[in-house]
DSSP file (Angstrom, degrees, kcal/mol; ACC not computed):
  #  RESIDUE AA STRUCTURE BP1 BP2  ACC     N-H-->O    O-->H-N    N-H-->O    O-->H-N    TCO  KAPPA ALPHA  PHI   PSI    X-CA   Y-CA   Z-CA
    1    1 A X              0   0    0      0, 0.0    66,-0.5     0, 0.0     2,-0.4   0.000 360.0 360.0 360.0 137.8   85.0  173.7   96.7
    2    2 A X        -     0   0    0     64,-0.1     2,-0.3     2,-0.0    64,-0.2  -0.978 360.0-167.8-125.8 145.1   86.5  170.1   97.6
    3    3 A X        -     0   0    0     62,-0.5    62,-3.6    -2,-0.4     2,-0.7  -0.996  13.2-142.3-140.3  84.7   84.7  168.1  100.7
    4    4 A X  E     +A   64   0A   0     -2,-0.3    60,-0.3    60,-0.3    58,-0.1  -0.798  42.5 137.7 -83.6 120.5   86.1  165.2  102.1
    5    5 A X  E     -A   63   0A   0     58,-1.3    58,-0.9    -2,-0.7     2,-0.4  -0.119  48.8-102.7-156.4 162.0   83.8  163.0  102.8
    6    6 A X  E     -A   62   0A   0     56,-0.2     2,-0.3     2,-0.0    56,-0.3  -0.936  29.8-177.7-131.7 137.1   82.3  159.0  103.0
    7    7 A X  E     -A   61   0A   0     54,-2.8    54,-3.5    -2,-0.4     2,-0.3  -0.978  14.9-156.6-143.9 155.2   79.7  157.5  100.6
    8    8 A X  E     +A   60   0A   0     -2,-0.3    52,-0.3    52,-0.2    24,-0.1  -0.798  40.8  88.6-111.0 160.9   78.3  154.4  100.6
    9    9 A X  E     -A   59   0A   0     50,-0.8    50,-1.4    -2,-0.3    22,-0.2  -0.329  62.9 -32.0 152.9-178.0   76.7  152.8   97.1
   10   10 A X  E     -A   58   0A   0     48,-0.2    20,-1.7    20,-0.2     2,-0.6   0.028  40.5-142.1 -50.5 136.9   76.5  151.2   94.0
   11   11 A X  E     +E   29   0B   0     46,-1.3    45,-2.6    43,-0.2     2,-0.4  -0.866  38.6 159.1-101.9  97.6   79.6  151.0   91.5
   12   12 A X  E     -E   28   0B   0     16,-2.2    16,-4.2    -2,-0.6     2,-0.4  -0.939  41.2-121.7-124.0 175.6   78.4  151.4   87.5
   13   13 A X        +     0   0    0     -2,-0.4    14,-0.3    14,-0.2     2,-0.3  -0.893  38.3 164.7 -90.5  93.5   79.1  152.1   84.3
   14   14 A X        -     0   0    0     12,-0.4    10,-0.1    -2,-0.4    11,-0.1  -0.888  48.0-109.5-137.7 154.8   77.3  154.8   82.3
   15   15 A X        -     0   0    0     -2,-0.3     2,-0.4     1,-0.1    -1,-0.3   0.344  53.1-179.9  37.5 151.6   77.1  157.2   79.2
   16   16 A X        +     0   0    0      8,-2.4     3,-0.1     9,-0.2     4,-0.1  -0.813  63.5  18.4-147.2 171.2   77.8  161.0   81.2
   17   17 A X  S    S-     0   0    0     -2,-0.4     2,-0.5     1,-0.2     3,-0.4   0.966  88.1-162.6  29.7  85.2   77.9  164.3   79.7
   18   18 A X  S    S+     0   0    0      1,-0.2    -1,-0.2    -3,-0.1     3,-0.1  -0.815  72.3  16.0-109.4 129.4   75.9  162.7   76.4
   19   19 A X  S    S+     0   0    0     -2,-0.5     2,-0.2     1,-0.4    -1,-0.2   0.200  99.1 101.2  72.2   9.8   76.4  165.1   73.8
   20   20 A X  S >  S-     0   0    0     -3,-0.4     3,-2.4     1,-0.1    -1,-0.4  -0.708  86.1-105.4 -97.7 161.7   79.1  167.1   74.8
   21   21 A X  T 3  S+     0   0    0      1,-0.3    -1,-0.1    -2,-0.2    -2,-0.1   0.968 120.8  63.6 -49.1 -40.9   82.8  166.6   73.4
   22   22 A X  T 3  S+     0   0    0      1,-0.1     2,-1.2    -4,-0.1    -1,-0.3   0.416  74.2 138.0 -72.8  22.4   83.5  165.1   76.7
   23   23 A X    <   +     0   0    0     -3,-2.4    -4,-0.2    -8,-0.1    -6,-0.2  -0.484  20.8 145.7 -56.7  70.5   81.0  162.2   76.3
   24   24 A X        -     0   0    0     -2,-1.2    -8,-2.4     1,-0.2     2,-0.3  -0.141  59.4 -98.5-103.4 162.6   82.3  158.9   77.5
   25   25 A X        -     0   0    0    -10,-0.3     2,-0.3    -2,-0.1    -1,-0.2  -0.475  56.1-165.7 -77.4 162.8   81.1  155.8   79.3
   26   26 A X        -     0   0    0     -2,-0.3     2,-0.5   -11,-0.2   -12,-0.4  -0.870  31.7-116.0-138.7 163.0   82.2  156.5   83.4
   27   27 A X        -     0   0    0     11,-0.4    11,-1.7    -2,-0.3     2,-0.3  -0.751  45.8-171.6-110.1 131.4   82.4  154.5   86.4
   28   28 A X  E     -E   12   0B   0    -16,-4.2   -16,-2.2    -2,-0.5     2,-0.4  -0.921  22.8-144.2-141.8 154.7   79.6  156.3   88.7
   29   29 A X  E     -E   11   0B   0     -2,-0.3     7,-1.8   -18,-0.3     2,-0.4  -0.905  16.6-160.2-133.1 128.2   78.7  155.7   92.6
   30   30 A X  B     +F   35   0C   0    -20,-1.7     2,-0.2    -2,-0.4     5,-0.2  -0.988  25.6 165.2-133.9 126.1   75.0  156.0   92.6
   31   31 A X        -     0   0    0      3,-3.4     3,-0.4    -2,-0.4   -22,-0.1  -0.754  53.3 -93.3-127.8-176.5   74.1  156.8   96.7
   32   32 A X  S    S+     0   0    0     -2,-0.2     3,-0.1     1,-0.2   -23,-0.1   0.747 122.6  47.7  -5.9 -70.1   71.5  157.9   98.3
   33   33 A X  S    S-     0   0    0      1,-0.2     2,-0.3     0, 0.0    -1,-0.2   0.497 124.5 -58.5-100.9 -12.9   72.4  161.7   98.3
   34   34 A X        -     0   0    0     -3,-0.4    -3,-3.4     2,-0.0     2,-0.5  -0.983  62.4 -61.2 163.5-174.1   73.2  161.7   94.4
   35   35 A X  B     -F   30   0C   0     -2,-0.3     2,-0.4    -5,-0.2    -5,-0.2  -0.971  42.4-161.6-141.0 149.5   75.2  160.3   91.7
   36   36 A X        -     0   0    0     -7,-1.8    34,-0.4    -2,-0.5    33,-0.1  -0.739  20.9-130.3-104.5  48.7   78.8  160.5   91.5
   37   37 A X        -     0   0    0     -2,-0.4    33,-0.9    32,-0.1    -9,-0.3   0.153  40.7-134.1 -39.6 137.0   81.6  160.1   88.7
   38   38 A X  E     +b   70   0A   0    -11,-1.7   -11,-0.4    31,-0.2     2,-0.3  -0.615  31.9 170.3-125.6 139.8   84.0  157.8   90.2
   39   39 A X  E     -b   71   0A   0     31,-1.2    33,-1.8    -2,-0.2     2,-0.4  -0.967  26.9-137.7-161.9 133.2   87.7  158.5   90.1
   40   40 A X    >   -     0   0    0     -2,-0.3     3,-1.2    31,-0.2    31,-0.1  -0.880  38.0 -98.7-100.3 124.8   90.5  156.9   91.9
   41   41 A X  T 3  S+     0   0    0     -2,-0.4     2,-0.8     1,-0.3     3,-0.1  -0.223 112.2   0.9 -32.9 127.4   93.7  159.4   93.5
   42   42 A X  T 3  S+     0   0    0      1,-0.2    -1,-0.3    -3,-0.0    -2,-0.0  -0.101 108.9 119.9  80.0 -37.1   96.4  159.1   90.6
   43   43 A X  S <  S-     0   0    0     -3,-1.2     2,-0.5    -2,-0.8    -1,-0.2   0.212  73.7 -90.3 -76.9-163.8   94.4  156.9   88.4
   44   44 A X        -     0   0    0      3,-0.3    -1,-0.2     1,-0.1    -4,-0.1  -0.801  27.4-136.4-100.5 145.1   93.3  157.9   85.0
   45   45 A X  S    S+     0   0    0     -2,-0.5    -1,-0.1     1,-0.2     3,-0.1   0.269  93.6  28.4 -64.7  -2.4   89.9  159.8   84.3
   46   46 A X  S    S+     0   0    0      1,-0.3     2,-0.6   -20,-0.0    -1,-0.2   0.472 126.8  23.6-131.7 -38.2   88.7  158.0   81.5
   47   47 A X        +     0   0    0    -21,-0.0    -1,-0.3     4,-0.0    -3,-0.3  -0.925  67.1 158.0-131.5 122.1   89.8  154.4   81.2
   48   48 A X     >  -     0   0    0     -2,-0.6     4,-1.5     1,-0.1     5,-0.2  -0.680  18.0-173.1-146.1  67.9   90.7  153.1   84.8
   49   49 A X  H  > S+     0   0    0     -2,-0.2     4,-2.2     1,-0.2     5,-0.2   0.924  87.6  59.3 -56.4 -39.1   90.6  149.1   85.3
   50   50 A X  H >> S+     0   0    0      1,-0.2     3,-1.3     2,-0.2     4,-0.7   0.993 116.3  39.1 -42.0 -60.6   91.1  148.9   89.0
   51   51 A X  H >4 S+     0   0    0      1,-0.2     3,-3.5     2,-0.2    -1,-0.2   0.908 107.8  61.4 -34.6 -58.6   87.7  151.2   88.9
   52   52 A X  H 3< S+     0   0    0     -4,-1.5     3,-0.4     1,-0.4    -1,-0.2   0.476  96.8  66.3 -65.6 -38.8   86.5  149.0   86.1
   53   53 A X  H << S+     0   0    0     -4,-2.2    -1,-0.4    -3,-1.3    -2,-0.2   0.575  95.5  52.2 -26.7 -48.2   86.8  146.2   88.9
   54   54 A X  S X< S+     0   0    0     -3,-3.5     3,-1.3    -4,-0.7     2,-0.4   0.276  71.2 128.3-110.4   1.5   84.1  147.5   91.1
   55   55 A X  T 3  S+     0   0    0     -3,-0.4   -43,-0.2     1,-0.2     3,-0.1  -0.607  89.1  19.4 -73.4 112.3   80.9  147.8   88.4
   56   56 A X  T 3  S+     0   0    0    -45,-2.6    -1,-0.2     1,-0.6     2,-0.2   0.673 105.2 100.6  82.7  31.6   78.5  146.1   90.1
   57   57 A X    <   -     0   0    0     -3,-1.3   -46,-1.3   -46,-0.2    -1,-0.6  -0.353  63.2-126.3-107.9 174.4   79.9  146.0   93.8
   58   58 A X  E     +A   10   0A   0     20,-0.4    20,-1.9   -48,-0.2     2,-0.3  -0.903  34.6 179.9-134.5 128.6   78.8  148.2   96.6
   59   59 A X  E     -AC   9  77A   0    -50,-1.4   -50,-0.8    18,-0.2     2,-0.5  -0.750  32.1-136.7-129.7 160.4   81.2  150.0   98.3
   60   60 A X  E     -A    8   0A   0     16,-0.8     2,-0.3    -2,-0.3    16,-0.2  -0.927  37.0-169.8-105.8 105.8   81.9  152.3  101.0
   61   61 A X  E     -A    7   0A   0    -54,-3.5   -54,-2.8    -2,-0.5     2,-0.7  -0.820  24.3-153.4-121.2 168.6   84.5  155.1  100.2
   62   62 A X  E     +AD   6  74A   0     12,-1.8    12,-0.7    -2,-0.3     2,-0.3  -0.905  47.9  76.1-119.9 124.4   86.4  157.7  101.4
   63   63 A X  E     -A    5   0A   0    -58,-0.9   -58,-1.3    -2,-0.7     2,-0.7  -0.974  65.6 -26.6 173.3 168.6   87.6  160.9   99.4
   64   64 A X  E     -AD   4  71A   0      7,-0.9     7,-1.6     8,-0.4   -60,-0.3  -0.721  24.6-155.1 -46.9  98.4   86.7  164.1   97.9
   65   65 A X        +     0   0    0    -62,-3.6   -62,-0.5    -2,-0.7     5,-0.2  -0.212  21.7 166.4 -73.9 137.4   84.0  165.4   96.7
   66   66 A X    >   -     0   0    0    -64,-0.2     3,-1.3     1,-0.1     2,-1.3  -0.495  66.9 -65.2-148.5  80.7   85.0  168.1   94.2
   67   67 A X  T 3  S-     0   0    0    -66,-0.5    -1,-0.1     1,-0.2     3,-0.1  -0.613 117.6  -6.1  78.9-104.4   81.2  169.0   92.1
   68   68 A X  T 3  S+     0   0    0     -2,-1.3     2,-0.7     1,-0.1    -1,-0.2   0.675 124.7  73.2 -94.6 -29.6   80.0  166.0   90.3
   69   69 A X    <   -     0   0    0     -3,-1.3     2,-1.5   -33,-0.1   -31,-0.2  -0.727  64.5-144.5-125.4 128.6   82.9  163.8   90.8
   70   70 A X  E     -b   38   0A   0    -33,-0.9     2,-1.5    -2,-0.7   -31,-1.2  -0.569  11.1-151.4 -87.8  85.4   84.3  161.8   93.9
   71   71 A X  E     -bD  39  64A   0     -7,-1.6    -7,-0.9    -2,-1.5   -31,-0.2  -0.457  27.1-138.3 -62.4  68.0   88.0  161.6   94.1
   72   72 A X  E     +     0   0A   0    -33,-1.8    -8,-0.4    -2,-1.5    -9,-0.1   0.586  32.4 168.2 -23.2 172.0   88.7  158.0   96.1
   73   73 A X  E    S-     0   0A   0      1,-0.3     2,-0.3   -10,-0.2   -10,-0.2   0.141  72.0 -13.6-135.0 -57.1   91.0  157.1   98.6
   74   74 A X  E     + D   0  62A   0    -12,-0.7   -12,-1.8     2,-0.0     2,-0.3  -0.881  66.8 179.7-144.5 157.5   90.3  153.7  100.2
   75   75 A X        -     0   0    0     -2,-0.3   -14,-0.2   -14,-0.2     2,-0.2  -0.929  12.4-151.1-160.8 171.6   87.1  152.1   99.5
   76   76 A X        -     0   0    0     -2,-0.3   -16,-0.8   -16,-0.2   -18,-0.1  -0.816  17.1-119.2-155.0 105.6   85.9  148.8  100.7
   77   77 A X  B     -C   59   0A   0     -2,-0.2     2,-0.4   -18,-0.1   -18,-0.2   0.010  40.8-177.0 -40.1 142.1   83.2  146.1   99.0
   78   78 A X        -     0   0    0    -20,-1.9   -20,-0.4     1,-0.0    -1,-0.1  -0.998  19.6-105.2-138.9 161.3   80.5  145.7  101.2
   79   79 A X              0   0    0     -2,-0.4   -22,-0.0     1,-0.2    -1,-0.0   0.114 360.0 360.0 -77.7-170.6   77.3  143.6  101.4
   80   80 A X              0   0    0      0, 0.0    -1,-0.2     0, 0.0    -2,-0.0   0.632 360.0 360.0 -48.1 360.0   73.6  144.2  100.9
């Protein structure tokens, strides 16, 4: 089920799905309500610099929620 949506929070990088084949480093949105593998419309799902950009911002975006992971649209830095 996909949920469009806004979430506000923090932009990192780490480890997910550790010890499965898919284990990679990710770009995560840590809110409030959960945390979030971070994915840009079009961009690529594993190695994504525009994303790569925003580890250690906090931003407010706009997208799809589709399970674990939050499919952008626009997002926008914002302050404390």
């Amino acid at each position: 089920m996909i949920f469009t949506m806004q979430l506000t929070g923090q932009v990192t990088k780490k480890p997910f799905a550790e010890g499965s084949k898919s284990e990679h480093d990710a770009v995560m949105l840590i809110t409030k309500e959960g945390e979030y593998v971070l994915r840009r419309r079009g961009g690529n799902p594993f190695s994504d610099p525009e994303l790569d950009k925003l580890v250690g911002d906090r931003i407010r975006c706009e997208g799809d929620l589709t399970g674990y992971t939050f499919l952008m649209d626009t997002w926008a830095e914002i302050g404390e």
